[in-house]
C-alpha positions in Angstrom: -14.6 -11.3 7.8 -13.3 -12.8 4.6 -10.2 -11.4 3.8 -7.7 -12.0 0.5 -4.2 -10.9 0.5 -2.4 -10.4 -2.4 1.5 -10.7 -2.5 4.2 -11.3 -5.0 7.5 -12.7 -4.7 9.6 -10.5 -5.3 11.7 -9.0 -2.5 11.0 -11.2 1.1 9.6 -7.9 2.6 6.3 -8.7 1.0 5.2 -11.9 1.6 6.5 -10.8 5.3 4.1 -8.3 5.9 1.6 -10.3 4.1 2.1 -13.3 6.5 2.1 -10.9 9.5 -0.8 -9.1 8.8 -2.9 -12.9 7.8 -1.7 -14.1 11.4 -3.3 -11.7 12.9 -6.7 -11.5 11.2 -6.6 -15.7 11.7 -5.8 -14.9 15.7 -9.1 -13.0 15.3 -10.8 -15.1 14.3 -10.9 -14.0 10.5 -11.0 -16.0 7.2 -7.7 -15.2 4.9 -6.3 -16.5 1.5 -3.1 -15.6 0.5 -2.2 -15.2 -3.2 0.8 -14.6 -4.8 -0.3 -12.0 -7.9 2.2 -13.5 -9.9 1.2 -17.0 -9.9 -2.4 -16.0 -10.1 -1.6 -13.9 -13.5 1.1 -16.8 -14.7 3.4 -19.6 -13.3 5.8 -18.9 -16.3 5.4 -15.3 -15.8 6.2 -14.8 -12.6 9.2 -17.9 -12.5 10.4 -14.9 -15.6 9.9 -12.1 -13.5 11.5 -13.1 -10.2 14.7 -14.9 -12.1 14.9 -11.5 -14.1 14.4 -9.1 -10.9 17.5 -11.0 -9.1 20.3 -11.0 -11.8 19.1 -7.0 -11.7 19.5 -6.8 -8.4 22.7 -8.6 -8.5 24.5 -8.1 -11.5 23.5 -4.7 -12.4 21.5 -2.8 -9.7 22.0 0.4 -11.6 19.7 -0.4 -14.7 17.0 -1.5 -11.6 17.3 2.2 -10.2 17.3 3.7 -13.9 13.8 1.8 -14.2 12.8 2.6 -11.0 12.5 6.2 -11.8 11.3 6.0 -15.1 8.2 4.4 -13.7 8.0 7.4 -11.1 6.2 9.4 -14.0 2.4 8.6 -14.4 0.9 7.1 -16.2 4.0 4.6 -17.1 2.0 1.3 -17.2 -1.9 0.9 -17.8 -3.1 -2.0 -16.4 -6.0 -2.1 -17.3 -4.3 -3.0 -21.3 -3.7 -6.4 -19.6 -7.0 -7.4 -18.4 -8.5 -9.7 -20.8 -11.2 -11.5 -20.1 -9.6 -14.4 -19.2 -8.2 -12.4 -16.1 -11.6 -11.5 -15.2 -13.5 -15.0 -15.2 -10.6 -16.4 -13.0 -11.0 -12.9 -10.4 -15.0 -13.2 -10.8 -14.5 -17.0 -9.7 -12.5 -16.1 -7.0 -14.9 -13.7 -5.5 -17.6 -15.7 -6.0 -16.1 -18.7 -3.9 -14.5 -16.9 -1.6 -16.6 -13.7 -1.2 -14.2 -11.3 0.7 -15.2 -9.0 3.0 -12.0 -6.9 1.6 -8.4 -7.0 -0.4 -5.0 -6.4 0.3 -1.9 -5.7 -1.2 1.3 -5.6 -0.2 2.9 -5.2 -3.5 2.3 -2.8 -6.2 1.8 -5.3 -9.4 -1.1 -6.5 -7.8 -2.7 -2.9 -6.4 -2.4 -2.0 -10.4 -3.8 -5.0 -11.7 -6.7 -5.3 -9.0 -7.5 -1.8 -9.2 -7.8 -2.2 -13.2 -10.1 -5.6 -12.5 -12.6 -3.6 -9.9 -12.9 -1.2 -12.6 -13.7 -3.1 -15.6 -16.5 -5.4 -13.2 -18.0 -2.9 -10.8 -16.6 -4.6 -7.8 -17.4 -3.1 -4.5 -14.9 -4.3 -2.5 -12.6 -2.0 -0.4 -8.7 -2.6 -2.1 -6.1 -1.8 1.0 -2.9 -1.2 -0.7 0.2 -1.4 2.3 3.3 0.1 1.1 6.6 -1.7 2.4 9.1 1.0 2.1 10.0 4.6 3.9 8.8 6.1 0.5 5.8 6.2 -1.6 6.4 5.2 -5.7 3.6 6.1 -8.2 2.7 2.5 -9.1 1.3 1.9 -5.7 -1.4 4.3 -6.7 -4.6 3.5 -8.7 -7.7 4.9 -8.9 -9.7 2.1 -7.4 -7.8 1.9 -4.3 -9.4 2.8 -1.4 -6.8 3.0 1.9 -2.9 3.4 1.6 -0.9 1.8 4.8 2.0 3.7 4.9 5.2 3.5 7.2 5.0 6.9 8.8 2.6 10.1 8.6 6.3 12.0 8.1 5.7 10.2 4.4 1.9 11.5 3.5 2.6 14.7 1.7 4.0 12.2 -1.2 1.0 10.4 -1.9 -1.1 14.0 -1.3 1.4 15.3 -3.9 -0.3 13.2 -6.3 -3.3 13.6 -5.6 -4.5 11.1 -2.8 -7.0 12.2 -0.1 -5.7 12.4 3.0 -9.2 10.2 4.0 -7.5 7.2 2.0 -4.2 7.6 4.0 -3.4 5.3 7.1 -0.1 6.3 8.6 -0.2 3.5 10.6 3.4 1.8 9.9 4.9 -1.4 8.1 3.1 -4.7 9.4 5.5 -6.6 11.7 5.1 -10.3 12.4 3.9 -10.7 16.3 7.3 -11.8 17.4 8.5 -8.5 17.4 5.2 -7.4 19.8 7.4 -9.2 22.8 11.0 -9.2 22.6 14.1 -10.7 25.0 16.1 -7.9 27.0 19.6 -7.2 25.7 20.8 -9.9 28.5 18.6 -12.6 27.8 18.9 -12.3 24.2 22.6 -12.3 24.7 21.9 -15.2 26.8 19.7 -17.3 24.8 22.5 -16.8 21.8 24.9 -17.7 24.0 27.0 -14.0 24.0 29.3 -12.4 25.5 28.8 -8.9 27.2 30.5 -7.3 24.6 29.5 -4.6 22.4 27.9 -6.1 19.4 27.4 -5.5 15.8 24.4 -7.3 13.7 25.5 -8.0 9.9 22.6 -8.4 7.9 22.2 -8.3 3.9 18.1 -9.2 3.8 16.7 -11.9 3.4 18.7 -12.9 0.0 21.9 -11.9 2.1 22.9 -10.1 -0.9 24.0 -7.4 1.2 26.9 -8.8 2.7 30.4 -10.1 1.7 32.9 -12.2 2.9 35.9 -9.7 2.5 33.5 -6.8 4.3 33.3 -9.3 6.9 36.8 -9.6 7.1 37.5 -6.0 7.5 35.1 -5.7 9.9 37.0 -8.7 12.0 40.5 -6.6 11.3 38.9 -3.2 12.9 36.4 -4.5 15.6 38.8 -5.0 18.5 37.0 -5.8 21.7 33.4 -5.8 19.9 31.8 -8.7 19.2 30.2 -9.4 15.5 26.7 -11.1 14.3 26.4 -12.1 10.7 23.1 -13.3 9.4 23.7 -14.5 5.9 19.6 -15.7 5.4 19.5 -17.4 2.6 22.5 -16.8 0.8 23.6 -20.6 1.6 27.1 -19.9 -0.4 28.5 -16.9 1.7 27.0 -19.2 4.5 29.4 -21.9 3.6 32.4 -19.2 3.0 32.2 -17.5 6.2 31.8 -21.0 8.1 35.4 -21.9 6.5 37.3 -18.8 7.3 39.2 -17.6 10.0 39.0 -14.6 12.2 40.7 -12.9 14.6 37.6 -11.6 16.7 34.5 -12.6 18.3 32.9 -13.8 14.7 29.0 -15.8 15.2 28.0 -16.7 11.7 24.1 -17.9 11.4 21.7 -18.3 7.8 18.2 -18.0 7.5 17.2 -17.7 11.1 13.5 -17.1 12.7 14.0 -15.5 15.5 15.7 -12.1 14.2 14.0 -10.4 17.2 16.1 -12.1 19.5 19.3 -11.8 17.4 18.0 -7.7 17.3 17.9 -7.3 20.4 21.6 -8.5 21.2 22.9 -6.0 19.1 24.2 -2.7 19.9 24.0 -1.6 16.3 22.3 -3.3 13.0 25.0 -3.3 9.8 22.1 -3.9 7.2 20.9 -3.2 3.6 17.9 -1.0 4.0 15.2 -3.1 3.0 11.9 -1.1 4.5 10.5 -4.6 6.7 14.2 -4.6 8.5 14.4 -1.0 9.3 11.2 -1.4 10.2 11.8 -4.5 12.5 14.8 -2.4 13.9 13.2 0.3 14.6 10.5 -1.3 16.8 13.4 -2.6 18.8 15.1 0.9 19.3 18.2 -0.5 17.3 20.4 2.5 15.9 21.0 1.3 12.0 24.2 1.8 9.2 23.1 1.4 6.3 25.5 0.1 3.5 24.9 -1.1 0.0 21.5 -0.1 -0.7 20.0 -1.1 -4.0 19.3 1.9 -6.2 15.4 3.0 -5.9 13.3 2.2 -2.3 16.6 1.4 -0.7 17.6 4.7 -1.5 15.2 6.5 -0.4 14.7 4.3 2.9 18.4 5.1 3.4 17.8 8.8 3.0 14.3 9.2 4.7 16.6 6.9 7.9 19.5 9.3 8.1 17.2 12.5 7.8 15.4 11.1 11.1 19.1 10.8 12.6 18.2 7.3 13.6 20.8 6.2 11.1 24.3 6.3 9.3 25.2 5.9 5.6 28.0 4.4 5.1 30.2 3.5 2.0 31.2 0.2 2.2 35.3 1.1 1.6 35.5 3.1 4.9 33.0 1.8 7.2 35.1 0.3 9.6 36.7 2.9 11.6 33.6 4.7 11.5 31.3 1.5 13.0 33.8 1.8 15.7 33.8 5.3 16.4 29.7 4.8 16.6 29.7 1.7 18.7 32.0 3.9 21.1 29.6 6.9 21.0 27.4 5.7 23.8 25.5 9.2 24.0 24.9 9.1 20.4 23.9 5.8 20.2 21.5 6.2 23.1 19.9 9.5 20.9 19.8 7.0 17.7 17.8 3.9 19.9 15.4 7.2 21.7 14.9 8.4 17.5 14.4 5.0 16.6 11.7 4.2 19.5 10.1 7.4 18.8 9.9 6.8 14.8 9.0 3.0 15.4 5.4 1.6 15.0 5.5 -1.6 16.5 1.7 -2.0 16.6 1.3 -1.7 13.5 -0.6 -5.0 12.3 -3.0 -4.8 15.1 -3.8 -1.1 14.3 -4.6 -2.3 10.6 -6.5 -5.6 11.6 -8.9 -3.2 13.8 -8.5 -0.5 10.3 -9.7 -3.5 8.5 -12.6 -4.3 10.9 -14.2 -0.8 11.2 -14.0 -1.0 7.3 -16.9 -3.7 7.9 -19.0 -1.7 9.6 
């Protein structure tokens, strides 16, 4: 098969699950192009767009959450307005070159503007739209979409709401790169990062590490007597630098951008993270019980809330976590529940389910 999947960069979760779910149609011998949507539409567009989406997220995440439900009413944005004819030579050429069997999204900009472009041509060609989140937002949905990946089936009555047949729903779960099909024990990860036996806490702020402080750091080092503390800063190379030059009192282990999360995953006791769907995802696969602090207003919300209503999480405000991290970490019967949850909530075969999804779609 001849497959094209569209991404966009804007959030790392989707170019993850785009990479993740390309590996494993190459592994099967599959043809796969990766775009990003962005680029494809405009260089200068999208350098606009992703510069734009950060100092949001950054500087004022409200006015990101204020749009984000403003654009939960249909119809808020009709694609199809932007598809000149420019846009369709360049998506005819691509078709004709590449002739995919069929496309995938991971990313919502480009399941609006492809479903506008197979449309306005006539294309036959099955559109797979895989939402990255523990939620479902209206501009994932377009009327030439064929098959929505979601992250659970517990999440189908929102896109039924609206009006999607249950036929065009796949509860099959978020991608996951294959790392994460054959992780380390507790031990040997513990080993391999060269651990203690300690109870231990994994910090994470995404991929952007825009989650994580230095001074919650510090309080964490203050309260977590006798724990042990992981802080993945990914590519936040400043806090990086910052957390390298201070001092603590406790078992502190400071890494960036690392690639081999599974390992540092399965170390942990309990993952301290922003809820970004790919991690909660990644953490649930490994049965790893989840606070969640600091999420950014829209899908991090409502991953936070659809986490802690499947009790495999905790919300926490950042200003009080401390004492309460330790109180869980201590809770060894509630923890075990959380990891059993977790397990029970996880779909760690996720990719392989959509590649063969993908391959009865030839037939």
């Amino acid at each position: 098969m001849n497959i094209i999947i569209f991404s966009a960069n804007i959030g790392h979760g989707h170019n993850q699950v785009a990479q993740a779910v390309s590996d494993q149609l190459r592994l099967h011998g599959h043809t796969v192009q990766q775009i990003d949507a962005l680029e494809f539409v405009s260089p200068f567009f999208s350098k606009v767009l992703l510069e734009s989406y950060l100092k949001l997220l950054r500087y004022t995440p409200s006015i990101y959450g204020h749009l984000y439900q403003l654009t939960e009413e249909p119809p808020f944005f009709d694609f199809s307005a932007i598809i000149n004819n420019l846009f369709c030579t360049m998506f005819k050429k691509l078709l004709s070159q590449f002739k995919p069997d069929a496309i995938i999204c991971t990313h919502s900009f480009p399941a609006g503007f492809l479903s506008a472009l197979k449309v306005r041509l006539d294309i036959k060609v099955p559109l797979f739209v895989v939402i990255t989140d523990y939620t479902v937002h209206y501009t994932y949905v377009h009327p030439a979409v064929d098959t929505y990946v979601i992250a659970s089936p517990k999440l189908s009555y929102l896109l039924k709401h609206i009006g999607v047949e249950e036929r065009q729903i796949a509860p099959l779960g978020i991608p996951l790169r294959r790392r994460f099909d054959n992780p380390p024990c507790q031990a040997k990860a513990r080993q391999l990062l060269r651990l203690s036996s300690k109870p231990t806490l994994l910090l994470m702020g995404g991929g952007l590490g825009m989650g994580t402080s230095v001074e919650m750091v510090r309080l964490l080092d203050h309260y977590l007597d006798g724990l042990q503390l992981l802080v993945i800063t990914g590519k936040n190379d400043a806090l990086h630098r910052e957390l390298l030059a201070s001092r603590f009192g406790s078992d502190v282990h400071i890494a960036g951008y690392v690639d081999n999360i599974e390992t540092y995953m399965a170390a942990a006791d309990l993952l301290v993270t922003k809820p970004g769907g790919v991690t909660c995802a990644e953490a649930l696969a490994m049965g790893l019980p989840m606070a969640v602090v600091s999420p950014i207003p829209g899908q991090e919300f409502r991953n936070a809330s659809f986490l802690v209503e499947q009790q495999v999480a905790i919300q926490l405000d950042v200003n009080y976590m401390a004492q309460k991290l330790v109180d869980l970490v201590g809770d060894e019967l509630r923890l075990s529940c959380m990891s059993n949850l977790a397990r029970r909530l996880a779909k760690p075969k996720a990719t392989a389910h959509f590649v063969e999804l993908l391959q009865g779609s030839k037939n």
